[in-house]
C-alpha positions as CSV (number, residue, x, y, z in Angstrom):
1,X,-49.6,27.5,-33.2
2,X,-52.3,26.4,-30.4
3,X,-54.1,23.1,-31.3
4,X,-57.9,22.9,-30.9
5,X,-59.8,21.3,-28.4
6,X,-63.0,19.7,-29.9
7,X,-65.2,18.4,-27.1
8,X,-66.3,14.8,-28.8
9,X,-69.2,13.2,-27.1
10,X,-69.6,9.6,-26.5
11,X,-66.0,8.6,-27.9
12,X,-63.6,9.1,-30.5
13,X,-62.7,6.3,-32.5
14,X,-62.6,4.7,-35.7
15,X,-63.4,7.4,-38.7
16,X,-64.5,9.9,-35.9
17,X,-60.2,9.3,-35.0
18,X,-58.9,9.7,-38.1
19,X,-60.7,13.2,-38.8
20,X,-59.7,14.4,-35.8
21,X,-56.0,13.7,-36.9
22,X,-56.4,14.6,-40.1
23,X,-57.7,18.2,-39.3
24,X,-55.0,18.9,-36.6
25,X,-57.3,19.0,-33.6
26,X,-57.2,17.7,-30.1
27,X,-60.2,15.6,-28.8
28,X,-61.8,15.8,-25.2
29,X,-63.9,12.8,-24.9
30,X,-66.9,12.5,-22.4
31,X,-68.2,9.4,-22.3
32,X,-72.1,9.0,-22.3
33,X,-72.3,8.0,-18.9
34,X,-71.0,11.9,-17.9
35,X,-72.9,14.4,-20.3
36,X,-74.3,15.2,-16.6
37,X,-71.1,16.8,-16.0
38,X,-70.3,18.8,-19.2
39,X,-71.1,22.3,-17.9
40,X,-68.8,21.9,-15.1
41,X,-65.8,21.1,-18.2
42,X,-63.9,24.1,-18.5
43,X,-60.8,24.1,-20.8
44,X,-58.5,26.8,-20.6
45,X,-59.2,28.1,-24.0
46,X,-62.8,26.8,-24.1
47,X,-63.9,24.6,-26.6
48,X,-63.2,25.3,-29.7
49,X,-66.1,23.4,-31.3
50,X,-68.2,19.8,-30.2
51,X,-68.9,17.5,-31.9
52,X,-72.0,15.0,-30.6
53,X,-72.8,11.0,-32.1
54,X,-76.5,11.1,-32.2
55,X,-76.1,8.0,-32.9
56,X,-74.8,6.2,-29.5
57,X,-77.5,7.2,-27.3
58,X,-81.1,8.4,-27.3
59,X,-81.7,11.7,-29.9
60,X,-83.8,13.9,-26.9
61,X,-80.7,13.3,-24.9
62,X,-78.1,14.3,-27.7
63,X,-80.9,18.0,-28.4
64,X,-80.3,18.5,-24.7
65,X,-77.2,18.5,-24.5
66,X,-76.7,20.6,-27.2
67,X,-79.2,22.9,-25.4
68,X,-76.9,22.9,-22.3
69,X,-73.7,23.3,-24.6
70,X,-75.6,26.8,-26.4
71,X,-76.2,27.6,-22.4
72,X,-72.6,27.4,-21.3
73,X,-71.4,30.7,-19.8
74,X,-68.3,30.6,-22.0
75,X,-69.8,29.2,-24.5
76,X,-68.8,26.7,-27.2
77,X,-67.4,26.7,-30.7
78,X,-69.3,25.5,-33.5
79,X,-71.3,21.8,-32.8
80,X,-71.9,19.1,-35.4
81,X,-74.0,16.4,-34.8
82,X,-73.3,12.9,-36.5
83,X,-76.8,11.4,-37.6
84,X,-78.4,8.4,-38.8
85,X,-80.2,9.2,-41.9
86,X,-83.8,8.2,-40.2
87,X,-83.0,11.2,-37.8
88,X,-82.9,14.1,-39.9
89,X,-86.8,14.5,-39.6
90,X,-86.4,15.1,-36.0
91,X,-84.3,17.5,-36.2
92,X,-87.4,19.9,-37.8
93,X,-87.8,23.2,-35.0
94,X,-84.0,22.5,-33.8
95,X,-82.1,23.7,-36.2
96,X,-80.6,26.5,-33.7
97,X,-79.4,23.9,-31.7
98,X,-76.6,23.1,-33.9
99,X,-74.1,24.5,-36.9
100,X,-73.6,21.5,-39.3
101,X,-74.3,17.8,-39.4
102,X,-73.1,14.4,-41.1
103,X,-74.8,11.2,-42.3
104,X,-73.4,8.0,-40.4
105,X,-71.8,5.5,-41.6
106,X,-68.9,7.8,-41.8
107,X,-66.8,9.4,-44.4
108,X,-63.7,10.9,-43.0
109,X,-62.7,13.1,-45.5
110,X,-66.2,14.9,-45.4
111,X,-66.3,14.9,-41.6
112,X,-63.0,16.3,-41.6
113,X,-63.6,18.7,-44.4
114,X,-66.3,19.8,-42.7
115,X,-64.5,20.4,-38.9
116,X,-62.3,22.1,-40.3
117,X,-64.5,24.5,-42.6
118,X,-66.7,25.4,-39.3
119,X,-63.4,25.9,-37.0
120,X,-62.2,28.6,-39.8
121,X,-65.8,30.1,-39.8
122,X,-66.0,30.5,-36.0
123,X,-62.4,31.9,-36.1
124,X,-60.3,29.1,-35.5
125,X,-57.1,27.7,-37.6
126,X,-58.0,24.3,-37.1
127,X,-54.2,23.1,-36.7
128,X,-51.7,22.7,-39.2
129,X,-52.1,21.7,-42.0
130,X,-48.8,21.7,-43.9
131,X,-46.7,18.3,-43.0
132,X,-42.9,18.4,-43.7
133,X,-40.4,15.5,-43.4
134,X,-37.2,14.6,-45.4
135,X,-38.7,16.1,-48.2
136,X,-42.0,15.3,-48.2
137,X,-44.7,17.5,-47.9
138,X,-48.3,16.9,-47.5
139,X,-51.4,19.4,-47.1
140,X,-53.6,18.1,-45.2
141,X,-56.4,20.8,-46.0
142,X,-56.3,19.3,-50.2
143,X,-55.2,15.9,-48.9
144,X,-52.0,16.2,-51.6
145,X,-48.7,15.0,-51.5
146,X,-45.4,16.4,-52.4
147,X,-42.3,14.1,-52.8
148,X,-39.6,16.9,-53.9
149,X,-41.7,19.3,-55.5
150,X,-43.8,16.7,-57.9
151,X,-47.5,16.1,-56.8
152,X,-47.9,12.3,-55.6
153,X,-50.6,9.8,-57.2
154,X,-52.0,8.0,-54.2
155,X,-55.2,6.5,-54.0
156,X,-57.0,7.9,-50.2
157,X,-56.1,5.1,-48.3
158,X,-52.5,5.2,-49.3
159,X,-52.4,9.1,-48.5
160,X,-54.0,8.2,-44.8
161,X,-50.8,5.5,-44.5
162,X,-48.2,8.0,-45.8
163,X,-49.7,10.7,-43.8
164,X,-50.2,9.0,-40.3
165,X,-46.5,7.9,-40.5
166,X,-45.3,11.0,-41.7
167,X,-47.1,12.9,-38.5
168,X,-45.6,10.3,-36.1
169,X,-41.8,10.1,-37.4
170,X,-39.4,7.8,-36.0
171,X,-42.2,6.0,-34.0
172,X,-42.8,2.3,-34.8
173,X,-45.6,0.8,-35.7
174,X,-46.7,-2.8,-36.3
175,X,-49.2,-3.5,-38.8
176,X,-52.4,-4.5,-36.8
177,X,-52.1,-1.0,-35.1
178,X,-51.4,1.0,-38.4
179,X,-55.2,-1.8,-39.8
180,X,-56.5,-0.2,-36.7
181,X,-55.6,3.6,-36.7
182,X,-55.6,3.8,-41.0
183,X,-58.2,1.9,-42.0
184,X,-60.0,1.9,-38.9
185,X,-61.3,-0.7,-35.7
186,X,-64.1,-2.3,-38.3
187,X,-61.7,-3.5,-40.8
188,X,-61.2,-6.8,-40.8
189,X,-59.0,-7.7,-43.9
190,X,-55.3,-9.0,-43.6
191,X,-51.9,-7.4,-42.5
192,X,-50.5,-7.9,-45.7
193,X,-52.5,-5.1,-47.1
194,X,-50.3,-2.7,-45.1
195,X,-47.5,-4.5,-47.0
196,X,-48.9,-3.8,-50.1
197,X,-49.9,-0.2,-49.4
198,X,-46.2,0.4,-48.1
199,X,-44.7,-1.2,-50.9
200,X,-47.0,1.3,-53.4
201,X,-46.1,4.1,-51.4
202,X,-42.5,3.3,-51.8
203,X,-42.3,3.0,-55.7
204,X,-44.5,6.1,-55.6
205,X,-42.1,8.0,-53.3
206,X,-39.3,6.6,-55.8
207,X,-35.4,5.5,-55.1
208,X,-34.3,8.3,-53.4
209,X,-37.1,8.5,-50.9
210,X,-38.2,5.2,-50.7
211,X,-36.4,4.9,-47.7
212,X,-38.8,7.7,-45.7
213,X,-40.6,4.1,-45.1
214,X,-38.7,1.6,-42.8
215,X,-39.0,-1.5,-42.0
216,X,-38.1,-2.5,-38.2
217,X,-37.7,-6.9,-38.2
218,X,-40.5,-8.6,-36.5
219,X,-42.2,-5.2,-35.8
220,X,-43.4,-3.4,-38.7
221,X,-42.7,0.2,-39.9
222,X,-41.6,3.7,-38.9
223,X,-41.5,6.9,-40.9
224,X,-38.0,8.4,-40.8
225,X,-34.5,9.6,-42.4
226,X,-32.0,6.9,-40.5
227,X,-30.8,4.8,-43.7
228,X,-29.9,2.1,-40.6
229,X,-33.4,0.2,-41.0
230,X,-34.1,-2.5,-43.5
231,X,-36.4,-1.3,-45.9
232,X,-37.0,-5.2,-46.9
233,X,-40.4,-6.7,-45.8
Protein backbone atom coordinates (compact mmCIF):
# COMPACT_ATOMS: atom_id res chain seq x y z
CA UNK A 1 0.00 0.00 0.00
CA UNK A 2 1.49 3.63 -1.06
CA UNK A 3 1.84 6.07 1.82
CA UNK A 4 0.55 9.62 1.48
CA UNK A 5 2.40 12.61 1.07
CA UNK A 6 0.86 15.59 2.99
CA UNK A 7 2.58 18.86 2.04
CA UNK A 8 2.85 20.49 5.78
CA UNK A 9 3.71 24.12 5.78
CA UNK A 10 5.85 25.79 8.16
CA UNK A 11 7.03 22.47 10.05
CA UNK A 12 5.91 19.36 11.51
CA UNK A 13 6.39 18.95 14.98
CA UNK A 14 5.02 18.41 18.27
CA UNK A 15 1.02 17.37 17.96
CA UNK A 16 1.23 18.35 14.17
CA UNK A 17 4.02 14.92 14.42
CA UNK A 18 2.23 12.79 16.18
CA UNK A 19 -1.04 13.02 13.81
CA UNK A 20 0.89 12.62 11.07
CA UNK A 21 2.14 9.19 12.55
CA UNK A 22 -0.86 8.32 13.86
CA UNK A 23 -2.78 8.58 10.42
CA UNK A 24 -0.07 6.72 8.45
CA UNK A 25 1.05 9.57 6.32
CA UNK A 26 4.32 11.01 5.09
CA UNK A 27 5.07 14.75 5.63
CA UNK A 28 6.85 17.16 3.04
CA UNK A 29 7.74 20.17 5.09
CA UNK A 30 8.43 23.64 3.47
CA UNK A 31 9.62 25.87 5.73
CA UNK A 32 8.16 29.53 5.74
CA UNK A 33 10.97 31.03 4.39
CA UNK A 34 10.13 28.88 0.85
CA UNK A 35 6.29 29.07 0.32
CA UNK A 36 7.84 31.15 -2.81
CA UNK A 37 8.86 27.93 -4.17
CA UNK A 38 5.78 25.62 -3.61
CA UNK A 39 4.47 25.59 -7.17
CA UNK A 40 7.68 24.41 -8.51
CA UNK A 41 7.22 21.08 -5.68
CA UNK A 42 6.13 18.35 -7.69
CA UNK A 43 5.87 14.89 -5.99
CA UNK A 44 5.55 12.03 -8.10
CA UNK A 45 2.07 11.13 -6.96
CA UNK A 46 1.17 14.80 -6.13
CA UNK A 47 0.10 15.81 -2.92
CA UNK A 48 -2.15 13.95 -1.52
CA UNK A 49 -3.51 16.76 0.76
CA UNK A 50 -1.67 20.16 2.70
CA UNK A 51 -1.99 20.95 5.53
CA UNK A 52 -1.00 24.97 6.43
CA UNK A 53 -0.30 26.53 10.38
CA UNK A 54 -1.97 29.79 10.05
CA UNK A 55 -0.66 30.26 12.91
CA UNK A 56 3.30 30.72 12.26
CA UNK A 57 3.22 33.45 9.90
CA UNK A 58 0.92 36.29 8.71
CA UNK A 59 -2.99 34.94 7.77
CA UNK A 60 -2.95 37.07 4.03
CA UNK A 61 0.16 35.05 3.51
CA UNK A 62 -1.27 31.58 4.67
CA UNK A 63 -5.05 32.67 2.05
CA UNK A 64 -2.31 33.07 -0.62
CA UNK A 65 -0.88 30.27 -0.52
CA UNK A 66 -3.74 28.37 -0.41
CA UNK A 67 -4.78 30.46 -3.47
CA UNK A 68 -1.56 29.28 -5.25
CA UNK A 69 -2.07 25.57 -3.93
CA UNK A 70 -6.03 25.57 -5.59
CA UNK A 71 -3.84 27.08 -8.81
CA UNK A 72 -1.42 24.21 -9.13
CA UNK A 73 -1.69 22.54 -12.49
CA UNK A 74 -1.84 19.15 -10.84
CA UNK A 75 -3.49 20.17 -8.23
CA UNK A 76 -3.61 19.35 -4.61
CA UNK A 77 -5.50 16.97 -2.26
CA UNK A 78 -7.67 18.25 0.28
CA UNK A 79 -6.05 21.52 2.57
CA UNK A 80 -6.71 22.12 6.30
CA UNK A 81 -5.69 25.06 7.80
CA UNK A 82 -4.68 25.08 11.62
CA UNK A 83 -6.20 28.34 13.26
CA UNK A 84 -6.11 30.45 16.23
CA UNK A 85 -9.53 30.88 17.44
CA UNK A 86 -9.31 34.94 16.87
CA UNK A 87 -8.91 33.96 13.14
CA UNK A 88 -11.94 32.31 12.22
CA UNK A 89 -13.66 35.76 11.40
CA UNK A 90 -11.23 36.32 8.66
CA UNK A 91 -11.76 33.53 7.09
CA UNK A 92 -15.63 35.05 6.05
CA UNK A 93 -15.61 35.18 1.72
CA UNK A 94 -12.65 32.33 1.79
CA UNK A 95 -14.21 29.52 2.48
CA UNK A 96 -13.32 28.04 -1.10
CA UNK A 97 -9.88 28.40 -0.28
CA UNK A 98 -9.79 25.51 1.89
CA UNK A 99 -11.71 21.93 2.90
CA UNK A 100 -11.51 21.66 6.74
CA UNK A 101 -9.91 23.46 9.63
CA UNK A 102 -8.73 23.07 13.46
CA UNK A 103 -8.49 25.26 16.53
CA UNK A 104 -4.81 25.64 17.85
CA UNK A 105 -3.61 24.63 20.71
CA UNK A 106 -3.83 21.25 19.23
CA UNK A 107 -5.60 18.11 19.78
CA UNK A 108 -4.02 15.22 17.98
CA UNK A 109 -6.65 12.83 17.95
CA UNK A 110 -9.04 15.40 16.23
CA UNK A 111 -6.39 16.62 13.87
CA UNK A 112 -5.65 13.21 13.02
CA UNK A 113 -9.26 12.14 12.85
CA UNK A 114 -9.79 14.71 10.75
CA UNK A 115 -6.71 14.02 8.03
CA UNK A 116 -7.66 11.06 7.75
CA UNK A 117 -11.53 11.56 7.24
CA UNK A 118 -10.63 14.26 4.23
CA UNK A 119 -7.86 11.75 2.66
CA UNK A 120 -10.81 8.99 2.45
CA UNK A 121 -13.19 11.70 0.98
CA UNK A 122 -10.74 12.90 -1.73
CA UNK A 123 -9.96 9.21 -2.47
CA UNK A 124 -7.17 8.46 -0.55
CA UNK A 125 -6.51 5.43 2.15
CA UNK A 126 -4.72 7.46 4.35
CA UNK A 127 -2.09 4.58 5.33
CA UNK A 128 -2.54 1.67 7.40
CA UNK A 129 -4.18 1.59 9.81
CA UNK A 130 -4.09 -1.98 11.35
CA UNK A 131 -0.72 -2.46 13.56
CA UNK A 132 0.40 -6.07 14.08
CA UNK A 133 3.31 -7.31 16.35
CA UNK A 134 3.75 -10.47 18.55
CA UNK A 135 0.27 -10.45 19.08
CA UNK A 136 -0.75 -7.20 19.44
CA UNK A 137 -2.90 -5.48 17.42
CA UNK A 138 -3.86 -1.94 17.29
CA UNK A 139 -6.26 0.15 14.96
CA UNK A 140 -5.17 3.13 14.53
CA UNK A 141 -8.47 4.50 12.78
CA UNK A 142 -10.52 3.69 16.62
CA UNK A 143 -7.34 4.22 18.52
CA UNK A 144 -8.03 0.46 20.22
CA UNK A 145 -5.89 -2.10 21.27
CA UNK A 146 -5.77 -5.78 20.99
CA UNK A 147 -3.52 -8.01 23.23
CA UNK A 148 -4.66 -11.62 22.01
CA UNK A 149 -7.97 -11.02 20.94
CA UNK A 150 -9.21 -8.94 24.37
CA UNK A 151 -9.74 -5.10 23.84
CA UNK A 152 -6.99 -3.19 26.00
CA UNK A 153 -7.93 -0.46 28.74
CA UNK A 154 -5.34 2.34 28.14
CA UNK A 155 -5.78 5.79 28.95
CA UNK A 156 -4.68 8.01 25.34
CA UNK A 157 -1.37 8.70 26.33
CA UNK A 158 -0.59 5.11 27.18
CA UNK A 159 -2.11 4.04 23.69
CA UNK A 160 0.33 6.84 21.94
CA UNK A 161 3.44 4.98 24.04
CA UNK A 162 2.31 1.41 23.10
CA UNK A 163 1.55 2.50 19.66
CA UNK A 164 4.84 4.51 18.70
CA UNK A 165 6.88 1.52 19.97
CA UNK A 166 4.80 -0.91 18.44
CA UNK A 167 5.29 0.99 14.80
CA UNK A 168 9.07 1.23 15.46
CA UNK A 169 9.91 -2.48 16.65
CA UNK A 170 13.24 -3.47 17.70
CA UNK A 171 14.47 0.22 17.62
CA UNK A 172 15.60 1.73 21.00
CA UNK A 173 14.60 4.40 22.46
CA UNK A 174 15.61 6.43 25.57
CA UNK A 175 13.12 8.18 27.49
CA UNK A 176 13.67 11.89 26.78
CA UNK A 177 13.17 11.01 23.05
CA UNK A 178 9.97 8.74 23.63
CA UNK A 179 8.84 12.71 26.34
CA UNK A 180 9.65 14.25 23.03
CA UNK A 181 8.00 12.18 20.26
CA UNK A 182 4.77 10.90 22.79
CA UNK A 183 4.00 13.48 24.67
CA UNK A 184 5.44 16.08 22.60
CA UNK A 185 8.57 18.98 22.53
CA UNK A 186 6.31 21.22 25.18
CA UNK A 187 6.23 18.72 27.86
CA UNK A 188 8.23 19.34 30.42
CA UNK A 189 7.55 16.81 33.25
CA UNK A 190 10.04 14.03 34.28
CA UNK A 191 11.46 10.75 32.61
CA UNK A 192 10.03 8.66 35.20
CA UNK A 193 6.65 9.17 33.70
CA UNK A 194 7.71 6.99 30.75
CA UNK A 195 8.56 4.51 33.53
CA UNK A 196 5.33 4.64 34.88
CA UNK A 197 3.43 4.55 31.65
CA UNK A 198 5.71 1.40 30.59
CA UNK A 199 5.15 -0.23 33.69
CA UNK A 200 1.03 0.24 33.18
CA UNK A 201 1.30 -0.81 29.77
CA UNK A 202 3.00 -3.91 30.94
CA UNK A 203 0.46 -5.19 33.61
CA UNK A 204 -2.08 -4.22 31.08
CA UNK A 205 -0.47 -6.25 28.35
CA UNK A 206 -0.24 -9.12 31.13
CA UNK A 207 2.54 -12.04 31.85
CA UNK A 208 2.74 -13.42 28.71
CA UNK A 209 3.20 -10.23 26.72
CA UNK A 210 4.64 -8.11 29.11
CA UNK A 211 7.75 -8.77 27.52
CA UNK A 212 6.60 -6.91 23.93
CA UNK A 213 8.20 -3.96 26.19
CA UNK A 214 12.06 -4.17 26.86
CA UNK A 215 14.18 -2.61 28.73
CA UNK A 216 17.84 -1.99 27.17
CA UNK A 217 20.40 -0.88 30.53
CA UNK A 218 21.37 2.68 30.55
CA UNK A 219 19.25 3.33 27.37
CA UNK A 220 15.67 2.99 27.73
CA UNK A 221 13.18 0.76 25.79
CA UNK A 222 12.38 -1.05 22.56
CA UNK A 223 9.29 -2.78 21.40
CA UNK A 224 10.13 -6.41 20.40
CA UNK A 225 9.84 -10.34 20.72
CA UNK A 226 13.71 -11.15 21.75
CA UNK A 227 13.15 -12.49 25.51
CA UNK A 228 17.20 -11.53 25.64
CA UNK A 229 16.38 -7.85 27.17
CA UNK A 230 15.82 -7.08 30.79
CA UNK A 231 12.42 -6.16 31.17
CA UNK A 232 13.58 -4.65 34.77
CA UNK A 233 13.65 -0.80 35.03
Amino acid sequence: MSVDTVLCVPACDGAVRKAFEVTGVEPVVVQQGRISEITSLKPTNGFSAALINATEFPFTDAMNLCRQLRGRESGVGPIILILDRYQLDDLTFREDLFDDFVLAPLDVSELATRLRHRLRRAGHDGGATIVEQGGLSINLETYQAFIAGRVMDLTFMEYELLRFLATNPNRVFTRETLLSRVWGYEYYGGARTVDVHVRRLRAKLGEEYAHLIQTVRSVGYKFGTNNNWSLND
